[in-house]
C-alpha positions in Angstrom: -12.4 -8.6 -8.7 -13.5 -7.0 -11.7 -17.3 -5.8 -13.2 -18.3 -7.9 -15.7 -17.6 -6.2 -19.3 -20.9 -5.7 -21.5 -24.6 -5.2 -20.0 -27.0 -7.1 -18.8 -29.6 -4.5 -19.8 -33.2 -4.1 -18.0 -35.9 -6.9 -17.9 -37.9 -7.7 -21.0 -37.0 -4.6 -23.2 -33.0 -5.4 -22.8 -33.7 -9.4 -23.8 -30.8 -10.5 -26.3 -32.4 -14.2 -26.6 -33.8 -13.2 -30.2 -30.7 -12.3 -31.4 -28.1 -15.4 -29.8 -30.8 -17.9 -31.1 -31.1 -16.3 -34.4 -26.9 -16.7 -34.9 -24.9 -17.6 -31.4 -22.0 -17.4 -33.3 -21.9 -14.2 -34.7 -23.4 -12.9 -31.5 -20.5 -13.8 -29.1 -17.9 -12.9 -31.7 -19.3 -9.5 -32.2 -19.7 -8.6 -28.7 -16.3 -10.4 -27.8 -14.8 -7.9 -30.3 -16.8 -5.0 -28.5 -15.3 -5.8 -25.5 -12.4 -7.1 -25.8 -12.6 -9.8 -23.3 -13.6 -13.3 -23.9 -16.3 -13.3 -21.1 -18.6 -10.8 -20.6 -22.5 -10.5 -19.6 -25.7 -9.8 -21.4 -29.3 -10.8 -21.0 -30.7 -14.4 -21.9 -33.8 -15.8 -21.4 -34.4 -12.7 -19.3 -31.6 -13.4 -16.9 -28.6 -11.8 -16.8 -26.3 -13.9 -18.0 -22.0 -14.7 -18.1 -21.4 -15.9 -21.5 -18.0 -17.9 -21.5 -15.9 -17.5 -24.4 -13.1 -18.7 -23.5 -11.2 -22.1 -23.0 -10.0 -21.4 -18.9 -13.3 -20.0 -18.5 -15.2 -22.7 -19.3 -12.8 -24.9 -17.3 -13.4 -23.1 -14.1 -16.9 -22.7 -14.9 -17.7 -26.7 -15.3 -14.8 -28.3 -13.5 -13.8 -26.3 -10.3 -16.9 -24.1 -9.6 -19.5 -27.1 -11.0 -21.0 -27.0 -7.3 -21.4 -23.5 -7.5 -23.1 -23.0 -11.0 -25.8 -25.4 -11.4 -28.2 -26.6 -13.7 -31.5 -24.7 -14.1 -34.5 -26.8 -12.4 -37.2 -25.2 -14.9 -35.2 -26.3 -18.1 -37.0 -27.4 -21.2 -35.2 -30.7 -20.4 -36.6 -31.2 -17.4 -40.4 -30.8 -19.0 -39.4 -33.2 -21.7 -37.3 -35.9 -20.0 -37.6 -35.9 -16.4 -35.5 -35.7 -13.9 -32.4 -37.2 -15.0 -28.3 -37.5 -15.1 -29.0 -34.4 -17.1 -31.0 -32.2 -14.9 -30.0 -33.1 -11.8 -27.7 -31.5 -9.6 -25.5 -31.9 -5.8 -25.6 -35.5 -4.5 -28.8 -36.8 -6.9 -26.4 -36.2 -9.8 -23.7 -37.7 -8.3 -25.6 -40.9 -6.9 -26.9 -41.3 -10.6 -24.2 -41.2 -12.6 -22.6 -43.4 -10.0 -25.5 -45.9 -11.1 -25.1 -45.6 -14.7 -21.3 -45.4 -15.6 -21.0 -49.3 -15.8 -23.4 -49.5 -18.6 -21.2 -47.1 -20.6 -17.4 -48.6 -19.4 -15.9 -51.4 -19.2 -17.2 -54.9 -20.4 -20.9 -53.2 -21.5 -18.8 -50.9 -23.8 -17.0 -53.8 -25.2 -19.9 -55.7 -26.0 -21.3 -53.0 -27.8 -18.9 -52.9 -30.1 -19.9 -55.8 -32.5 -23.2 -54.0 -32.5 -22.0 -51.1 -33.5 -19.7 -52.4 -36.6 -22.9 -54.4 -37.5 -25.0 -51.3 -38.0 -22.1 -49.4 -39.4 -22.1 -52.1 -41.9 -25.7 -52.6 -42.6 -26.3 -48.5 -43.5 -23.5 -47.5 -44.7 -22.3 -50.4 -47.4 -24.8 -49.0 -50.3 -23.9 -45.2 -50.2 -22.3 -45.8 -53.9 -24.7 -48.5 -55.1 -27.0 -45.8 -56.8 -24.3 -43.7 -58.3 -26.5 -40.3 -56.9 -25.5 -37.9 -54.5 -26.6 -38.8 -51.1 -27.8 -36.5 -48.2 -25.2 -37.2 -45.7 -26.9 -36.0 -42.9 -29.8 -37.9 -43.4 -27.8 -41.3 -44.0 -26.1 -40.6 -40.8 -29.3 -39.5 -38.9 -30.7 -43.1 -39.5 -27.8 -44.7 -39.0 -27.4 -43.1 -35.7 -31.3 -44.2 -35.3 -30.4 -47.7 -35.6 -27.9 -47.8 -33.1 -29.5 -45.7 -30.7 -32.9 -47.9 -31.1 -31.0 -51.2 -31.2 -28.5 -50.6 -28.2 -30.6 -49.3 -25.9 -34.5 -50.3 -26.6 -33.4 -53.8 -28.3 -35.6 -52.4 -31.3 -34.2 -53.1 -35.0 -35.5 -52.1 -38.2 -35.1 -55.5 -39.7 -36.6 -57.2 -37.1 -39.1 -55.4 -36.3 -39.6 -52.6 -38.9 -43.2 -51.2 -37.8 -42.4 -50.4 -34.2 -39.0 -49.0 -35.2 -40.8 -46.8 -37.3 -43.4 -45.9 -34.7 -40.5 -45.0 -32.4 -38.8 -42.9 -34.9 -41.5 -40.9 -35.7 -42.6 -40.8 -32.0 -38.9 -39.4 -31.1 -39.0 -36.8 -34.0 -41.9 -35.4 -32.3 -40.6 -35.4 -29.1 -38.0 -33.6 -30.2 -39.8 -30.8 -31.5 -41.0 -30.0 -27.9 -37.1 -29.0 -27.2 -37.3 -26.4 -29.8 -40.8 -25.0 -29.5 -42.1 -22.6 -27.2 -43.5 -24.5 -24.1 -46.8 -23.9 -24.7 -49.2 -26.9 -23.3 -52.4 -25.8 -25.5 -54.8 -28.2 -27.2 -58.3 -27.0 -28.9 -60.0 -28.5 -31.4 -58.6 -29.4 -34.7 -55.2 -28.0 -33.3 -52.7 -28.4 -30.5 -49.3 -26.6 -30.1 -46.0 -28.0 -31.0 -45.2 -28.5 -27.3 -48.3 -29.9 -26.6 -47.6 -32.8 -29.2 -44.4 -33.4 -27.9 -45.8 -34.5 -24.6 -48.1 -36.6 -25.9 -45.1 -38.4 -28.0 -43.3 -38.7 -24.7 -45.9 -40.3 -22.7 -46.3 -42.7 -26.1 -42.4 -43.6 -25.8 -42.9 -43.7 -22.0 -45.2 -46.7 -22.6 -43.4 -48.6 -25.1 -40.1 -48.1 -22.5 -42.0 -49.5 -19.4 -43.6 -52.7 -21.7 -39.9 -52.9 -22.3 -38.2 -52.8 -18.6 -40.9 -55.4 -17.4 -40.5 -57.8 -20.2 -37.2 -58.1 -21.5 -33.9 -59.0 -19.2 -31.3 -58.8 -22.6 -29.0 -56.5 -23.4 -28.9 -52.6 -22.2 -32.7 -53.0 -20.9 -32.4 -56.0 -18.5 -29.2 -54.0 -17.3 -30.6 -51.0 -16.6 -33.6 -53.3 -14.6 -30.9 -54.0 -12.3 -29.5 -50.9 -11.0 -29.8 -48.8 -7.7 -32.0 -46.3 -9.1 -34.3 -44.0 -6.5 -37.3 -45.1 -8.3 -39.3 -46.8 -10.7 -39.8 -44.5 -13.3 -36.4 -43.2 -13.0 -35.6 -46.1 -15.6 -38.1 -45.2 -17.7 -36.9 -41.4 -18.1 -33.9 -42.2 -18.9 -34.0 -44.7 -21.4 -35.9 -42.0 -22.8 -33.3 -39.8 -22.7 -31.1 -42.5 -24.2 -33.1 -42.9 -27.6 -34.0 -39.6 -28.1 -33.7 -37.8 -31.5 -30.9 -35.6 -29.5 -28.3 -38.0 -29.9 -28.7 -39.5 -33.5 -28.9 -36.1 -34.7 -25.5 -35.2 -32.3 -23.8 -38.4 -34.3 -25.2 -37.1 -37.8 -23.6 -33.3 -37.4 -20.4 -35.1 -36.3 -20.1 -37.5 -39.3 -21.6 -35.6 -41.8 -18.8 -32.4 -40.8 -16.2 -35.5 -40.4 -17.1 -36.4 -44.4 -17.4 -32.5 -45.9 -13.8 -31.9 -43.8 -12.1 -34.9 -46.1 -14.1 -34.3 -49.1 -12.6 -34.5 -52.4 -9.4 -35.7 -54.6 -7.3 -32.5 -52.4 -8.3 -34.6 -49.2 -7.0 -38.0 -50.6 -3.9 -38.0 -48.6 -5.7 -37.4 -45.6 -8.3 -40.1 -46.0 -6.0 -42.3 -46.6 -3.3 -41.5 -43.7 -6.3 -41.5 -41.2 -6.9 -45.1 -42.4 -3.7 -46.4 -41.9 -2.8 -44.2 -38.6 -5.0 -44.8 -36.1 -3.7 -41.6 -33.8 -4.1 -39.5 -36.9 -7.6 -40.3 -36.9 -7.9 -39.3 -33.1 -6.4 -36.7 -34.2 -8.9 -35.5 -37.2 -12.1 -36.6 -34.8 -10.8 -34.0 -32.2 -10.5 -31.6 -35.0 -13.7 -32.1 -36.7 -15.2 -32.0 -32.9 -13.2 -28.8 -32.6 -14.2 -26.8 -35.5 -18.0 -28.2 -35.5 -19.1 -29.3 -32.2 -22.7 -30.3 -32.8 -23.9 -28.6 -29.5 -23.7 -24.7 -28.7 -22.6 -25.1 -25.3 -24.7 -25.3 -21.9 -26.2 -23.3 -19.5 -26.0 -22.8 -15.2 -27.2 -20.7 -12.6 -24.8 -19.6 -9.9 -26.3 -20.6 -6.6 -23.8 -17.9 -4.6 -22.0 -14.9 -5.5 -19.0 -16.4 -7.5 -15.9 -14.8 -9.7 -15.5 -16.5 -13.2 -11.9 -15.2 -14.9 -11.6 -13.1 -12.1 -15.1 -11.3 -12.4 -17.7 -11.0 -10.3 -20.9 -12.8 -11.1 -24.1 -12.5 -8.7 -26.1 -15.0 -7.2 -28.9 -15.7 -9.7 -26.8 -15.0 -13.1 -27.1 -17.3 -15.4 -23.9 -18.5 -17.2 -23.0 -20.1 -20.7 -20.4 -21.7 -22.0 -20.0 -21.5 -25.7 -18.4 -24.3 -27.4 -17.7 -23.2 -30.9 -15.9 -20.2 -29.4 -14.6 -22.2 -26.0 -12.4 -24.3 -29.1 -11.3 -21.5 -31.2 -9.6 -19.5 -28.5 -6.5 -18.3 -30.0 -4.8 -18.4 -26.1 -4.8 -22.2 -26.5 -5.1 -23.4 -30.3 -2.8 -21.8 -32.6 -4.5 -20.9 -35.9 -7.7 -21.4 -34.0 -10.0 -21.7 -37.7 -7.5 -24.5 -39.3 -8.6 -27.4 -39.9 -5.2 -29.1 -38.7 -5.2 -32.7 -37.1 -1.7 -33.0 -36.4 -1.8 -30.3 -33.5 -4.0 -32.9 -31.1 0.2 -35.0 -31.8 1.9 -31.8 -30.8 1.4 -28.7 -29.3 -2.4 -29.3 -28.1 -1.5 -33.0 -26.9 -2.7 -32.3 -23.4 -5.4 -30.2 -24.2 -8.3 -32.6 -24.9 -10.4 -31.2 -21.7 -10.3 -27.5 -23.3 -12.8 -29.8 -25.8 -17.1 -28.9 -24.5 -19.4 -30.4 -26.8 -20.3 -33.0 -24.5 -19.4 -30.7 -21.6 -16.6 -31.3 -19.0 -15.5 -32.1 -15.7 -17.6 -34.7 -13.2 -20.7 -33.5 -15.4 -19.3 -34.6 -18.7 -21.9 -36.9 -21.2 -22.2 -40.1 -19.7 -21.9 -41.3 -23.1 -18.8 -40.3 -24.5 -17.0 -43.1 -24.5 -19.6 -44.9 -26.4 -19.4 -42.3 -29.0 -16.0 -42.3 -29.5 -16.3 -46.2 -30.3 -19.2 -45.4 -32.5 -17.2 -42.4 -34.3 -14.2 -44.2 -35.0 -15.6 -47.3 -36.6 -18.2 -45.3 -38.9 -15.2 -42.8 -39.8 -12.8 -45.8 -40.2 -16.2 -48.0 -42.3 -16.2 -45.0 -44.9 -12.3 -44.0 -44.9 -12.0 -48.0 -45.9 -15.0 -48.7 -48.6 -15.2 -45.2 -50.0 -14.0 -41.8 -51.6 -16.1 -38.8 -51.8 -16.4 -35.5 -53.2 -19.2 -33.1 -53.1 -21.8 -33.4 -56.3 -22.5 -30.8 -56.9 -18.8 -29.3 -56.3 -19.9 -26.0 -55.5 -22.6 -26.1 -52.1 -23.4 -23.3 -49.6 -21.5 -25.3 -46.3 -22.6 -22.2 -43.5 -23.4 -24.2 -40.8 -26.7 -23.3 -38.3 -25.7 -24.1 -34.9 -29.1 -24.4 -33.4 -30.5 -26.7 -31.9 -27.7 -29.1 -33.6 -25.1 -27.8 -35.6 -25.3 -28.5 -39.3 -25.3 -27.2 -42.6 -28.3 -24.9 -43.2 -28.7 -26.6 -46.6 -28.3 -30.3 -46.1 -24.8 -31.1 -49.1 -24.7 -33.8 -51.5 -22.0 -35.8 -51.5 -21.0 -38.7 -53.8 -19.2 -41.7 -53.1 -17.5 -44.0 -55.2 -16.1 -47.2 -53.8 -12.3 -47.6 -53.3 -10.2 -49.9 -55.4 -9.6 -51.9 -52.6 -13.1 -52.9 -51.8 -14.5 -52.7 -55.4 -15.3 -56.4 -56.2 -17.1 -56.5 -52.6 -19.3 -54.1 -54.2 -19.8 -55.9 -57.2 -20.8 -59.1 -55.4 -23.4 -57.2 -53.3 -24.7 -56.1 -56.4 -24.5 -59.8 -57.8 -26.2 -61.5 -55.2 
């Protein structure tokens, strides 16, 4: 059993939270070149911390240890959601997600589906109809909106446009209590960002319990009729559901999905991940590879532990860091190619070394859904459209907090593909 490379440094003055939030990226590679090892320890939120670079790490670490590193009780998510399939941890975690995995398998995935390639449809068919560059993120942040609001709340925008937009706006500022300092303070004239965050939350908090007792459609009356422990377990995690979190998850992923097959040099690829449905597995795994929209996540080890046969303390804290979890050279060849044949060949099996939605029992409850939600919005703009960035030349560096995107937000234009031209002219007819 072997120390820990690196240092967790003294409390307060040896803090390195300043410097991973500022760029998590080039902090872990620096200090994995330091010390040459692909886990090592610093300090993070004053705690000294495992940070796990690499892919067998962070397999051990949230598959065969996962009742031995836990999730931290005073988490920001915890103030803003609740206690949910999230937070939890031990037999409440597993009770819950026991509850909640119909609603995301089986027949309630499949009738999403229709859903899902209605929205697709309704936000995505005018993205030429201007002839401008569009901000993709921001046409994939509403789109995600839609679907989010529709599937889970039975809110739409063209049904009923003002408390959609209420919502929205209600969830943007919920949202902002994830990334401010939490900081309840409210005096006249003023209150903290975290302050009107909670006040958002106990706004969506009403709308979601109107919404349980009255309606018995879709997701909602669903969820009414689960085991859950109590009654405003529902509540907290529909909230959780709709939350600016996973629109904004679905808008990194699409929008690095369209900047990976931008352009006339990326024709071939568009169109052989339209006609190969495996090949487009293959470039969603890579585009989920290369640009995962989360950093990774964090646990607390309840006992003295070993993590790639180190010793970690009771008390450490340890994180798992996605974007260098799926660039470890020990399991993906070329680990900063964009290459979608490899998920066809040598990294066939190696699906769970993939973290943005985590891994193991403790995985996104989700992730199925978003695979059926990737696929037909990828396989919606691979069909109707070409693109290219407009201009050509755009700074892509990505920030990876709190969801990874381009720092400046790239323009992309799309023109409609021979195949589906004269739809476009009869939209614009009618």
């Amino acid at each position: 059993m072997s120390k820990l490379p690196g240092n967790a440094g003294v409390s307060v003055l040896g803090d390195k939270s300043l410097d991973f939030y500022r760029d998590p990226v080039l902090f872990c590679r620096e200090k994995v070149e330091k010390h040459g090892s692909r886990v090592f320890q610093s300090r993070l939120l004053n705690r000294p911390t495992t940070f796990v670079c690499s892919a067998q790490g962070m397999k051990e670490l949230l598959c065969e240890k996962s009742n031995v590193f836990l999730k931290d009780p005073t988490d920001v998510m915890t103030n803003m959601y609740g206690d949910t399939i999230v937070t939890a941890n031990g037999e409440e975690a597993c009770l819950l997600r026991l509850s909640f995995t119909s609603l995301f398998t089986g027949s309630c995935l499949e009738s999403s589906s229709g859903y899902i390639t209605r929205v697709c449809e309704h936000c995505l068919k005018d993205l030429a109809h201007s002839g401008e560059p569009r901000c993709v993120y921001t046409a994939f942040k509403q789109l995600g909106t839609e679907l989010v609001l529709g599937l889970f709340l039975n809110v739409h925008a063209d049904v009923q446009p003002e408390l959609f937009e209420k919502i929205t706006q209600l969830c943007t500022q919920h949202w902002h209590g994830l990334i401010s300092a939490p900081v309840n303070v409210k005096v006249p004239l003023w209150s903290s960002g975290f302050s009107v965050a909670l006040e958002a939350r106990d706004q969506l908090i009403e709308i979601i319990k109107n919404k349980l007792e009255n309606e018995a459609e879709g997701f909602v009356g669903s969820l009414r009729s689960l085991p859950l422990p109590d009654s405003a377990c529902a509540s907290q995690h529909l909230l959780l559901f709709i939350s600016a979190l996973v629109p904004k998850a679905l808008a990194s992923l699409l929008t690095s999905f369209t900047l990976a097959l931008s352009g006339n040099e990326k024709a071939e690829t568009r169109r052989r991940a339209l006609m190969d449905a495996d090949y487009l597995q293959g470039v969603l795994l890579e585009v989920q590879r290369l640009w995962p929209p989360f950093i990774g996540g964090r646990r607390i080890a309840e006992n003295d532990t070993t993590l790639a046969g180190f010793h970690v303390p009771k008390g450490y804290g340890a994180i798992y860091i996605s974007h260098a979890v799926h660039r470890d050279p020990q399991v993906f060849e070329q680990p900063d190619s964009f290459l979608p044949e490899r998920w066809s060949g040598r990294n066939a099996d190696h699906k769970h070394f993939l973290c943005s939605f985590g891994s193991g029992s403790r995985n996104c409850i989700g992730m199925k859904l978003t695979d059926v939600f990737l696929k037909e919005a990828s396989t919606y703009l691979l069909k109707h459209y070409d693109w290219r960035l407009d201009p050509a030349s755009q700074n892509l560096d990505y920030k990876w907090l709190p969801v990874s995107r381009p720092v400046n937000p790239p323009a992309v234009s799309f023109t409609r593909t021979e195949a589906t031209r004269s739809e476009g002219n009869d939209t614009t007819s009618r």
